[in-house]
MIBA-899980 format. One record per residue (C-alpha): residue in three letters; x negated, y, z negated; chain. Coordinates in pm, 1 decimal, padded with zeros to 6 digits. Each point is the difference from the previous one (the first is absolute). Example, Ala and Ser with C-alpha at 12.3 -4.5 7.8 and 13.67 -1.06 7.14 Angstrom:
// residues 2
('ALA',(-01230.0,-00450.0,-00780.0),'A')
('SER',(-00137.0,00344.0,00066.0),'A')
END
This chain:
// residues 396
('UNK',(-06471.0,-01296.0,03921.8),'A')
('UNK',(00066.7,-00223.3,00335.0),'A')
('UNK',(00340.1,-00014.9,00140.6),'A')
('UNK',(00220.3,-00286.5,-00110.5),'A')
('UNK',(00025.0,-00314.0,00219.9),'A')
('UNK',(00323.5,-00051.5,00104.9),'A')
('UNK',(00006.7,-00342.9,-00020.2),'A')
('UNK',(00403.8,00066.4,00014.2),'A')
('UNK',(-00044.0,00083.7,00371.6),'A')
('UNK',(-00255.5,-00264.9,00074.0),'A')
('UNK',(00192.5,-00284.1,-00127.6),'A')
('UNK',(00361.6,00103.8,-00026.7),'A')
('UNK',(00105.1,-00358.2,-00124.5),'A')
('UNK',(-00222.0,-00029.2,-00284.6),'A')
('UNK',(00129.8,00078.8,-00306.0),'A')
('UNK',(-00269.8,-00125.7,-00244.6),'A')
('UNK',(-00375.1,00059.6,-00007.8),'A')
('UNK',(-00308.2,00129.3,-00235.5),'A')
('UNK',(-00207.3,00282.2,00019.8),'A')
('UNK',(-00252.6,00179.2,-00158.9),'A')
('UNK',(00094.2,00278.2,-00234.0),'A')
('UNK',(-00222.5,00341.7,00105.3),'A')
('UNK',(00179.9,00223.1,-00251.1),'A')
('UNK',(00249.7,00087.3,-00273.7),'A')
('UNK',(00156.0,00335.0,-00003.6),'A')
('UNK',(00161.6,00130.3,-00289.9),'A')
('UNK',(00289.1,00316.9,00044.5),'A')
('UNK',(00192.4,00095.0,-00278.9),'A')
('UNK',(00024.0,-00314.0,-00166.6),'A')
('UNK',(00042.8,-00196.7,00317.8),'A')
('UNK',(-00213.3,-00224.9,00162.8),'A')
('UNK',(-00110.0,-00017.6,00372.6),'A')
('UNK',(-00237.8,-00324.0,00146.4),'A')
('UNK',(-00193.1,00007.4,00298.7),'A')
('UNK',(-00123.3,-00321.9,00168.2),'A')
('UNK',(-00172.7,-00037.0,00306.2),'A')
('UNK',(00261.8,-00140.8,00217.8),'A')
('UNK',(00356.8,00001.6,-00064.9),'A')
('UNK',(00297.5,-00211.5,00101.7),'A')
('UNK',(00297.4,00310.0,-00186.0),'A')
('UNK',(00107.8,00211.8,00272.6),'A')
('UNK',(00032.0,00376.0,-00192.3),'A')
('UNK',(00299.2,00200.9,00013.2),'A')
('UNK',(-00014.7,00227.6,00324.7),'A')
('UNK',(00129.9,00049.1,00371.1),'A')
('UNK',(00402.4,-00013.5,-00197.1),'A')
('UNK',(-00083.6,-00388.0,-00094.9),'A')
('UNK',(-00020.9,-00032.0,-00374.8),'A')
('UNK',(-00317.2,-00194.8,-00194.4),'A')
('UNK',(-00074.3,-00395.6,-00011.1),'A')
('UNK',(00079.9,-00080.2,-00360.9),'A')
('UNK',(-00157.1,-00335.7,-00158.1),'A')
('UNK',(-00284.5,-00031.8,-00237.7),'A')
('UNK',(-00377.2,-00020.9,-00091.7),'A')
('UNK',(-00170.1,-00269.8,-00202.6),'A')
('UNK',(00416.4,-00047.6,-00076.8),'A')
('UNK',(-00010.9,00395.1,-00138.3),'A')
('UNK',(00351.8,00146.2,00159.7),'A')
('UNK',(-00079.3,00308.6,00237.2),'A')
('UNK',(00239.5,00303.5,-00016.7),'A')
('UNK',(-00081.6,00071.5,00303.5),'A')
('UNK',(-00279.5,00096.5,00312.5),'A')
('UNK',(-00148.7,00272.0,00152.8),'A')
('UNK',(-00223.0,00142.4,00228.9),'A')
('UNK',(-00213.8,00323.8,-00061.3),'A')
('UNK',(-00333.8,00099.7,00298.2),'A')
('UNK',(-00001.0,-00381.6,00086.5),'A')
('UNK',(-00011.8,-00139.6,-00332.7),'A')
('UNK',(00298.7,-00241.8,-00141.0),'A')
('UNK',(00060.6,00032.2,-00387.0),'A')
('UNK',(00200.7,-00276.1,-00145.4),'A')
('UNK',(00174.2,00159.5,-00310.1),'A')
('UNK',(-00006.9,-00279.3,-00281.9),'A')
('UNK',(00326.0,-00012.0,-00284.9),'A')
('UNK',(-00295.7,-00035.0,-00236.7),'A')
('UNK',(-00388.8,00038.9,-00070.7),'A')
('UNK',(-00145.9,-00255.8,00222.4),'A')
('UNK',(-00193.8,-00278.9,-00181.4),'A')
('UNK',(-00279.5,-00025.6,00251.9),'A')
('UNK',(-00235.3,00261.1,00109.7),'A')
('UNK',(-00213.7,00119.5,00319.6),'A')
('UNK',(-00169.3,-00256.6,00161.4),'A')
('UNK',(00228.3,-00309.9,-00110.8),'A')
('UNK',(00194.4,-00160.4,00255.2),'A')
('UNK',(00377.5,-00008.5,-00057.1),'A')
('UNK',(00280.0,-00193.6,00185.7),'A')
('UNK',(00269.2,00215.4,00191.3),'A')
('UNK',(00359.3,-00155.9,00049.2),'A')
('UNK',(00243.9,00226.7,00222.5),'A')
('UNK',(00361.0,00008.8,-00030.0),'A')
('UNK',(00056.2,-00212.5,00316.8),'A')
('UNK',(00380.6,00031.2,00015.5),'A')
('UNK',(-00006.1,00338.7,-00091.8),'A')
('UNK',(-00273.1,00043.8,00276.8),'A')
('UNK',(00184.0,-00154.4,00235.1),'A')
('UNK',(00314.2,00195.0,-00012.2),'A')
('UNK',(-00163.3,00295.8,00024.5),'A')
('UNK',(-00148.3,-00104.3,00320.7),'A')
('UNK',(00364.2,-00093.2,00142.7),'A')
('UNK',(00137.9,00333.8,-00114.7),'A')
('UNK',(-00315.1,00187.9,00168.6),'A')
('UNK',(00024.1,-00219.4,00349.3),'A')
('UNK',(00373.9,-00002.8,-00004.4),'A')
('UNK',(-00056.8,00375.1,-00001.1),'A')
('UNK',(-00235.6,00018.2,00272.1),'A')
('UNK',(00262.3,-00230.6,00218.4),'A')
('UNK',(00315.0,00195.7,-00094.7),'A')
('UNK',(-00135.9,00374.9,00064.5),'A')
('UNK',(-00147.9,-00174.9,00339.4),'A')
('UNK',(00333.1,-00103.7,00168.5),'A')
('UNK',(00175.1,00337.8,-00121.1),'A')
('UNK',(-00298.6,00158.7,00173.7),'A')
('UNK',(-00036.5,-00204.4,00313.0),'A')
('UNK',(00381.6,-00064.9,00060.3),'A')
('UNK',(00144.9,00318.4,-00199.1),'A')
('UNK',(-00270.9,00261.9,00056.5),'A')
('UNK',(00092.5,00012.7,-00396.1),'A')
('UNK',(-00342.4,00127.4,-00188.8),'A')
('UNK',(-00101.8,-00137.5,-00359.6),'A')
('UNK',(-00033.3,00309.7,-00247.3),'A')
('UNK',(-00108.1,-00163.2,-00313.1),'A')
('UNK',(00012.9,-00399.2,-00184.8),'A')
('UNK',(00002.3,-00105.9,-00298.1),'A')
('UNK',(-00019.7,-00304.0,-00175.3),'A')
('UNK',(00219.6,-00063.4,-00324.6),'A')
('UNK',(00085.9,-00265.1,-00204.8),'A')
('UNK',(00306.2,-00092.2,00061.4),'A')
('UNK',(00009.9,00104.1,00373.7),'A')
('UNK',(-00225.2,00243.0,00260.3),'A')
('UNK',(00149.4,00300.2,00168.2),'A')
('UNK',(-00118.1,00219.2,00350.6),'A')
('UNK',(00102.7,00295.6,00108.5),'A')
('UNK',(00054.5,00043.5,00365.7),'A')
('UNK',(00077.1,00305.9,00201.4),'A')
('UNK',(00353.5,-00055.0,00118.7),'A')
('UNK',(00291.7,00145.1,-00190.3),'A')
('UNK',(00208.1,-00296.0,-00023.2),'A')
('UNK',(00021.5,-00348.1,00080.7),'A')
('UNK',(00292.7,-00221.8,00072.7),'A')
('UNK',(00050.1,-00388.8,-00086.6),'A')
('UNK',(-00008.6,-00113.8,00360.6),'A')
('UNK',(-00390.7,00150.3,00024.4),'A')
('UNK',(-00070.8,-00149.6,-00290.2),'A')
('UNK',(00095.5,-00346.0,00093.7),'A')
('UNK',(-00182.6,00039.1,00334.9),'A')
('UNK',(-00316.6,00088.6,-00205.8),'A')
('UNK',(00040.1,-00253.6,-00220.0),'A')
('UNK',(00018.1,-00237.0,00304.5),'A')
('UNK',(-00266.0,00064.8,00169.4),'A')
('UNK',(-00225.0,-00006.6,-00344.5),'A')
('UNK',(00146.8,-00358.7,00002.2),'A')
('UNK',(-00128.6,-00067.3,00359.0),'A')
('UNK',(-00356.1,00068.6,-00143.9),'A')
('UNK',(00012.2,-00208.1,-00298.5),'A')
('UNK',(00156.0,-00313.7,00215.1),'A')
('UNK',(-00284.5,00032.6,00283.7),'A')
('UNK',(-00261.4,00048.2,-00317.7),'A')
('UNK',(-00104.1,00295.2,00177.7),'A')
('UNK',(-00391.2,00075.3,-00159.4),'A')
('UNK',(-00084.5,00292.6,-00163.8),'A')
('UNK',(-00418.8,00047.1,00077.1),'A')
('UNK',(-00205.8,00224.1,-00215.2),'A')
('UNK',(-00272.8,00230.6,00208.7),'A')
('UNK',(-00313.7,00136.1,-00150.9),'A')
('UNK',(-00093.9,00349.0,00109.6),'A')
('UNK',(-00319.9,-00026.6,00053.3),'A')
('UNK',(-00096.3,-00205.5,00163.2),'A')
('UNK',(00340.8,00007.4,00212.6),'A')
('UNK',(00059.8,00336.6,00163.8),'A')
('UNK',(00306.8,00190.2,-00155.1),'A')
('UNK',(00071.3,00124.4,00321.5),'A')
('UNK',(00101.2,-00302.8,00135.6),'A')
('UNK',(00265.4,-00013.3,-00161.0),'A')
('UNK',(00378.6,00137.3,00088.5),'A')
('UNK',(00052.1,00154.0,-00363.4),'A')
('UNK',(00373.0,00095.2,-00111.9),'A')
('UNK',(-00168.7,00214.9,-00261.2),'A')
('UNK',(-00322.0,00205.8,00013.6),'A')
('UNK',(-00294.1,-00070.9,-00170.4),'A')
('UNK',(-00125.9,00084.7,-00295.7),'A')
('UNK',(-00306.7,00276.3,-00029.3),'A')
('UNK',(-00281.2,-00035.4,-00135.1),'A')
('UNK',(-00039.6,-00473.0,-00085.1),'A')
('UNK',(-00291.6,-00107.5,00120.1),'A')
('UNK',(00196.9,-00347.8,00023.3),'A')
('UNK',(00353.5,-00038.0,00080.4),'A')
('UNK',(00203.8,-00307.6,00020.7),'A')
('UNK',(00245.2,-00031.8,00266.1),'A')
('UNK',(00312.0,-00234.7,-00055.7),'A')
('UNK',(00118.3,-00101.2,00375.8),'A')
('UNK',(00351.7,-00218.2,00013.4),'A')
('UNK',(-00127.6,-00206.1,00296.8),'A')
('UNK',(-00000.4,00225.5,00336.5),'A')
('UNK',(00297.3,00207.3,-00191.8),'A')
('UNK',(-00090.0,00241.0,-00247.2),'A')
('UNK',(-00346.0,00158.4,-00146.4),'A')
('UNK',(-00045.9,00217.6,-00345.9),'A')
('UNK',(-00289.5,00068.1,-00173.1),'A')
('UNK',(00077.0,-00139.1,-00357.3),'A')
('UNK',(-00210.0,-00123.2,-00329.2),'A')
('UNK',(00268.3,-00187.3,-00154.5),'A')
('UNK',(00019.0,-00379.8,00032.3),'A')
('UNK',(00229.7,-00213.0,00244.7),'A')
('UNK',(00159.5,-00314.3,00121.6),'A')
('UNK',(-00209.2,-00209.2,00259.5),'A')
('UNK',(00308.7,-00057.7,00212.2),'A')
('UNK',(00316.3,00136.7,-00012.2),'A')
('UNK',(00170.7,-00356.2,-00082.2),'A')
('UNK',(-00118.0,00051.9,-00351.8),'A')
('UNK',(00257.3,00298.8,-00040.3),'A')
('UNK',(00256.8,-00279.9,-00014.1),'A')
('UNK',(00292.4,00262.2,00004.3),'A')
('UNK',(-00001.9,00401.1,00043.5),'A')
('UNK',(00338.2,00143.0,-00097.2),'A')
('UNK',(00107.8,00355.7,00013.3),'A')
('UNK',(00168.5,00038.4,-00313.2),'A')
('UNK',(00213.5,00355.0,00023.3),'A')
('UNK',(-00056.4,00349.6,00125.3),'A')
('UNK',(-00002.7,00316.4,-00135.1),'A')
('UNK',(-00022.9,00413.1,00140.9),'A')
('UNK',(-00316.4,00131.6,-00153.2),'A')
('UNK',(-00141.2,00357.3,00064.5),'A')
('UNK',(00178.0,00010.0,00345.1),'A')
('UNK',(-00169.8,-00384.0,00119.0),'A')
('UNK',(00082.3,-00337.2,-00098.2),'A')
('UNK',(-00120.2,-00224.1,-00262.5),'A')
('UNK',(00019.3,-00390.0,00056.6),'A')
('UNK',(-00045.7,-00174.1,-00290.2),'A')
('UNK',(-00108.0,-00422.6,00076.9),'A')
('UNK',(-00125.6,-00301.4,-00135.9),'A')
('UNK',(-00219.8,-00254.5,00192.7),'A')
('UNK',(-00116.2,-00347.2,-00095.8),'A')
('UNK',(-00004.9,-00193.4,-00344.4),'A')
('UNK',(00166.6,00328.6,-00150.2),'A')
('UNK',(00287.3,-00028.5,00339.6),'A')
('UNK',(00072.1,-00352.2,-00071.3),'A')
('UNK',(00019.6,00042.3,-00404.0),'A')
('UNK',(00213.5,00284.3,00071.7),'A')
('UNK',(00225.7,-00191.7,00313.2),'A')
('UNK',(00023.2,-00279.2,-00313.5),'A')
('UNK',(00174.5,00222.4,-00241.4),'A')
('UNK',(00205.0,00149.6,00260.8),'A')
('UNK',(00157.9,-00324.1,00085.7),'A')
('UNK',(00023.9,-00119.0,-00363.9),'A')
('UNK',(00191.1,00366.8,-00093.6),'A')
('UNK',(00203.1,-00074.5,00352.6),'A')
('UNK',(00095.1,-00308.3,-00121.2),'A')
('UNK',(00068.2,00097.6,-00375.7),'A')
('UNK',(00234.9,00228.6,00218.2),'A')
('UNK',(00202.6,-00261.0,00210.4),'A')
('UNK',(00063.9,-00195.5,-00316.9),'A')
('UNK',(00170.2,00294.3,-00218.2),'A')
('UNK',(00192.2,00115.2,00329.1),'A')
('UNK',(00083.4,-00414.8,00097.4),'A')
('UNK',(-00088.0,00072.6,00402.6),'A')
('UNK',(-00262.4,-00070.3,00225.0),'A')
('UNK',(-00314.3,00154.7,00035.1),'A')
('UNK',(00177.9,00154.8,00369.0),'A')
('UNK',(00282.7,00108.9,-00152.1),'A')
('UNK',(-00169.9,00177.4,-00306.2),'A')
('UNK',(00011.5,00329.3,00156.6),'A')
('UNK',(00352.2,-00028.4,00099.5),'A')
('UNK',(00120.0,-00083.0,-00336.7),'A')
('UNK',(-00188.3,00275.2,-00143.7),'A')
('UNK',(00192.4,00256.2,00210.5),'A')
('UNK',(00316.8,-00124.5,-00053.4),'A')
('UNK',(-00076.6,00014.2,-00401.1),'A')
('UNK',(-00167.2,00347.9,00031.2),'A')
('UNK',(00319.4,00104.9,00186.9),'A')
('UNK',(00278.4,-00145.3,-00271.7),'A')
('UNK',(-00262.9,00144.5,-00270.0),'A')
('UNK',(00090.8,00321.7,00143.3),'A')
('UNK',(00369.8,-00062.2,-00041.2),'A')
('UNK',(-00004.0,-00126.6,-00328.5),'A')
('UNK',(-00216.9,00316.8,-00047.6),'A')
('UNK',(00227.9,00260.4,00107.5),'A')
('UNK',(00322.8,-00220.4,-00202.8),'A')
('UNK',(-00183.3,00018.5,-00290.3),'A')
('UNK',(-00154.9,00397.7,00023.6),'A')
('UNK',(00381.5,00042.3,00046.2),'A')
('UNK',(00112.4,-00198.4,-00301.0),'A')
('UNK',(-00234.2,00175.7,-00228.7),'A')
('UNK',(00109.3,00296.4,00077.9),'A')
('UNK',(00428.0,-00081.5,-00029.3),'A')
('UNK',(-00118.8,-00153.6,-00355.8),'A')
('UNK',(-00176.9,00315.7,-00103.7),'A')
('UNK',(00261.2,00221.3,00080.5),'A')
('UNK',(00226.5,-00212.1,-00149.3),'A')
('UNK',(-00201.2,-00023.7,-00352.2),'A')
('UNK',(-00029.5,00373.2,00051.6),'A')
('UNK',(00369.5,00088.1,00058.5),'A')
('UNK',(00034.9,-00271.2,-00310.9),'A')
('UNK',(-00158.0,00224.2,-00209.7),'A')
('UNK',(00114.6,00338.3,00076.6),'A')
('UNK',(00323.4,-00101.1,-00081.6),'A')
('UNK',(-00114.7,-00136.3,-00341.8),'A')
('UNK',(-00151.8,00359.3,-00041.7),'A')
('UNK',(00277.8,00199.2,00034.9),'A')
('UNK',(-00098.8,00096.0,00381.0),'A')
('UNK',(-00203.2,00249.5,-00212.6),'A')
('UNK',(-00293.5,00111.0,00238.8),'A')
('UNK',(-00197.2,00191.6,-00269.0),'A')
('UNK',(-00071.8,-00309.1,-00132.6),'A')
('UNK',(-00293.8,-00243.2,00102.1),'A')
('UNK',(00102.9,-00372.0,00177.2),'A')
('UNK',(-00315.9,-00236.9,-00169.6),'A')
('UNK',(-00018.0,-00360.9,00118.2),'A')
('UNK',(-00247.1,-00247.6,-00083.9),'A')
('UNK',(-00017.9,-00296.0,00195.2),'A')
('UNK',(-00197.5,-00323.2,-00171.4),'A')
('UNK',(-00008.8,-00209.1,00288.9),'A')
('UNK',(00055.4,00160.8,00303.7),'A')
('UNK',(-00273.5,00243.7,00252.9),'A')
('UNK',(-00163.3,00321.8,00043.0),'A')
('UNK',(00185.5,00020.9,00295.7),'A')
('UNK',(00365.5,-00080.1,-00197.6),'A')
('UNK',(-00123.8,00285.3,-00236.8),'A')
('UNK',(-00048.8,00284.1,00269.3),'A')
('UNK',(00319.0,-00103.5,00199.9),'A')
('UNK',(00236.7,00064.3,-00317.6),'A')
('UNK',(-00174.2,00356.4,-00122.4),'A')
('UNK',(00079.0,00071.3,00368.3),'A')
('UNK',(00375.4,-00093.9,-00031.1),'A')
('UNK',(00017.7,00181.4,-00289.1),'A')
('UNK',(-00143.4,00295.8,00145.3),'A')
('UNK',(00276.4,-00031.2,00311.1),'A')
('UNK',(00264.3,00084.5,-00255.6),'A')
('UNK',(-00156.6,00304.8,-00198.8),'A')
('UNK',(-00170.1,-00177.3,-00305.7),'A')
('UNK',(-00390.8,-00013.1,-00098.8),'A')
('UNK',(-00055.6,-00374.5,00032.2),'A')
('UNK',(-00291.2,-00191.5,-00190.2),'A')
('UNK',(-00061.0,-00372.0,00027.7),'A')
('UNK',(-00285.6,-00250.6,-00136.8),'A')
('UNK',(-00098.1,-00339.5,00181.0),'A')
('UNK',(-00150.3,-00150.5,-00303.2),'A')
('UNK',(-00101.4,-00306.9,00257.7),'A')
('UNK',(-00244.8,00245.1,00179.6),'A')
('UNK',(-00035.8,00267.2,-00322.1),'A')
('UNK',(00145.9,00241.9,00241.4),'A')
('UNK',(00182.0,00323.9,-00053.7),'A')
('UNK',(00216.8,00182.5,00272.5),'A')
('UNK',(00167.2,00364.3,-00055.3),'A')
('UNK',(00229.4,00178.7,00189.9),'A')
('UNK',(00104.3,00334.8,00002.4),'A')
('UNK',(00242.6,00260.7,00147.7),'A')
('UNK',(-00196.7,00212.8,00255.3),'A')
('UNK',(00070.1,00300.3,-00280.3),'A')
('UNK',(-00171.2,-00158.4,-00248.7),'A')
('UNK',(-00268.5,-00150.7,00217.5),'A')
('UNK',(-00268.6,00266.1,-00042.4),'A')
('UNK',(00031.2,00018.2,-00374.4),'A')
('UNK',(00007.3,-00380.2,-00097.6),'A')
('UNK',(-00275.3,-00118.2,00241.0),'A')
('UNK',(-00245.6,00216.3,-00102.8),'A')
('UNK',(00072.0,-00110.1,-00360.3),'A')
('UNK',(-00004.7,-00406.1,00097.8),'A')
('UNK',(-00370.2,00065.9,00203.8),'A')
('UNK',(-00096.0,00158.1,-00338.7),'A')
('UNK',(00184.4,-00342.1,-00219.1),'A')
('UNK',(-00149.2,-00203.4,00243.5),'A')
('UNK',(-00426.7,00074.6,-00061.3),'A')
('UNK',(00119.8,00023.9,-00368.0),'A')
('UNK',(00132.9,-00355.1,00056.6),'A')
('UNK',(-00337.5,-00125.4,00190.4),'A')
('UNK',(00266.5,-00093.5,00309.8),'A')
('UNK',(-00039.2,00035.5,00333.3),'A')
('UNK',(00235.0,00107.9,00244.2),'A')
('UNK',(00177.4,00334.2,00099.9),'A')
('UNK',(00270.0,00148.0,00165.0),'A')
('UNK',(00148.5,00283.9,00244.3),'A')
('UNK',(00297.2,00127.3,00035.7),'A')
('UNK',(00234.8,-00085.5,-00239.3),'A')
('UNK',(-00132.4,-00338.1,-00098.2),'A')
('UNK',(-00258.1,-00154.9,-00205.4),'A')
('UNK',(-00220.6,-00337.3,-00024.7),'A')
('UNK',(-00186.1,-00131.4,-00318.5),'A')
('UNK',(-00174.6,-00330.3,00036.6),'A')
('UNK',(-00174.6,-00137.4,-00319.2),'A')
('UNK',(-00284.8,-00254.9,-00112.6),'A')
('UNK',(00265.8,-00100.2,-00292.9),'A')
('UNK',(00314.8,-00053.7,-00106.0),'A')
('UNK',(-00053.7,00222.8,-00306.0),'A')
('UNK',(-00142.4,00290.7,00157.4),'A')
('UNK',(00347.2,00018.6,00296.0),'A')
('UNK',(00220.3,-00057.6,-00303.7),'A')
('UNK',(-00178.3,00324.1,-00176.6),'A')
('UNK',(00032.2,00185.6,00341.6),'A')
('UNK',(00392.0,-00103.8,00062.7),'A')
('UNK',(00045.7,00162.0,-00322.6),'A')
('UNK',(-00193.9,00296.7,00029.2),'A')
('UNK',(00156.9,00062.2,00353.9),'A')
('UNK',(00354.0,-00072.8,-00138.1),'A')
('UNK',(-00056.8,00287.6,-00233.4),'A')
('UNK',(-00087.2,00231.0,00291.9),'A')
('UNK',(00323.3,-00063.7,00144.3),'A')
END
């Protein structure tokens, strides 16, 4: 079997065609065509598969194995070896890939030129593209002056020029990367008189047609960095959304888009007040309710407090077994808004009663647990922490 044309390299632009169909594999059900010449790039070099369709049959996706392309069909093809069949690539998908790739290749070139910062590994998602560079950390101020001086290129449309090796000599050429063993042809993207990588996947003619490259966050990964971007259709979708959400934002908060931030501190910082009045508050009521109810018992510790609480929290719950606990009595208390139990115990009866409640508790299907004196169920219904509260009341 000849090697595949790849028409995909030959005319980059070109997203529809015919070709002559040389064979149809079969694998487990699947189906694989072979044509003479293709225009779907296959999934290698970190740059997923063209997607589209032949004679309007969806493909689930392309690859390459010893120099043959199989397009795997969604169904039995209809048309056999020899036919000729029309080819229709997914152009925007195509062409997004090609801005991820070459915003790549642009981005890992200034942090190596400028930064002496190496590229460790790409990869192209869905949603957004991430690299891994060899520094352990990297502030906002770097990043801006990265993302600057990508801007410079895509405002001169700097070119990006695609070398053939042979006939052009590798060794020409000031690589960032070594070469790779063993091709007998390698294709060398050069950013005009800037950068040089050996690299099958498929690219931007110019670096104008990145339209944006944005460095979305940062993260520490195995000791290095990893940058995660965006770069053109998918930057200025994204840019789009951000400025819709920011504005969404200046609405609710009735300030300027300047003054957003400002406004958000100040809330964040009364949030905290209201935060700490309220912690406090909950904690006052439940030791009142707790007090409350001692004295309606008698003061008699022996006996059990049990509260259940219709409409108030989990957190309510926990806060009033601990009250109780404060003053000597074995505290339970339900949040039947979150089908939540809480138990608390005195530290002599802590060793006792726990083990019993992590024993309730699988009979109960809850989950949860405790240590120490105190104890957490958390239930899928209503019925099943009612039958718990019970059996745990018992207990106590």
């Amino acid at each position: 079997m000849p090697d595949t044309i790849k028409q995909f390299y030959l005319e980059p632009d070109r997203f529809k065609g015919e070709v002559r169909v040389l064979e149809i594999r079969e694998e487990g059900g699947r189906y694989a065509v072979v044509v003479e010449a293709s225009l779907f790039y296959p999934e290698k070099g970190g740059q997923p598969c063209d997607l589209g369709s032949i004679n309007g049959l969806p493909l689930n996706s392309v690859t390459e194995k010893d120099g043959v392309i199989l397009h795997w069909l969604e169904a039995k093809p209809d048309f056999k070896p020899g036919d000729r069949v029309s080819m229709e690539v997914d152009g925007a998908r195509r062409i997004d890939h090609s801005q991820q790739h070459s915003g790549q290749h642009l981005l890992s070139a200034i942090l190596e030129r400028k930064y002496d910062i190496h590229t460790l590994s790409f990869h192209l998602g869905l949603s957004y593209s991430t690299i891994d560079v060899s520094i352990p950390a990297m502030d906002r101020d770097m990043l801006s002056a990265v993302e600057e001086e990508a801007e410079s290129f895509i405002v001169r449309k700097h070119p990006y020029v695609c070398h053939i090796c042979p006939p052009e000599d590798p060794e020409s050429f000031p690589f960032r990367k070594s070469l790779p063993k063993g091709e007998a042809e390698i294709r060398i993207i050069e950013i005009k008189d800037y950068d040089w990588v050996a690299c099958c996947g498929t690219h931007v003619t110019s670096a104008t047609d990145l339209r944006v490259l944005s460095v979305l966050q940062t993260e520490k990964y195995k000791g290095n960095t990893r940058l995660y971007f965006v770069a053109g259709t998918r930057a200025v979708s994204l840019l789009r959304r951000q400025k819709d959400m920011l504005g969404a934002v200046v609405v609710a908060l009735g300030t300027s888009a300047e003054e957003a931030a400002a406004k958000v501190e100040a809330l964040k910082a009364r949030n905290a007040i209201l935060e700490a009045d309220r912690s406090t508050l909950i904690k006052e009521n439940a030791r009142l309710e707790v007090a409350l109810r001692a004295l309606e018992s008698g003061k008699n510790t022996s006996k059990p407090l049990s509260f259940i609480f219709n409409d108030k929290s989990a957190e309510i719950a926990f806060e009033t077994v601990k009250a109780g606990t404060t003053i000597g009595y074995s505290t339970i208390a339900m949040s039947l808004m979150e089908k939540t139990v809480c138990v608390m115990v005195p530290q002599s009866k802590s060793a006792n009663v726990v083990a019993k409640l992590k024993t309730l508790l699988v009979e109960h299907k809850g989950k949860g647990g405790g240590g120490g004196n105190n104890f957490r169920a958390m239930f899928e219904t209503l019925e099943a922490a009612k039958a718990f509260f019970n059996s745990a009341s018992a207990l106590l």
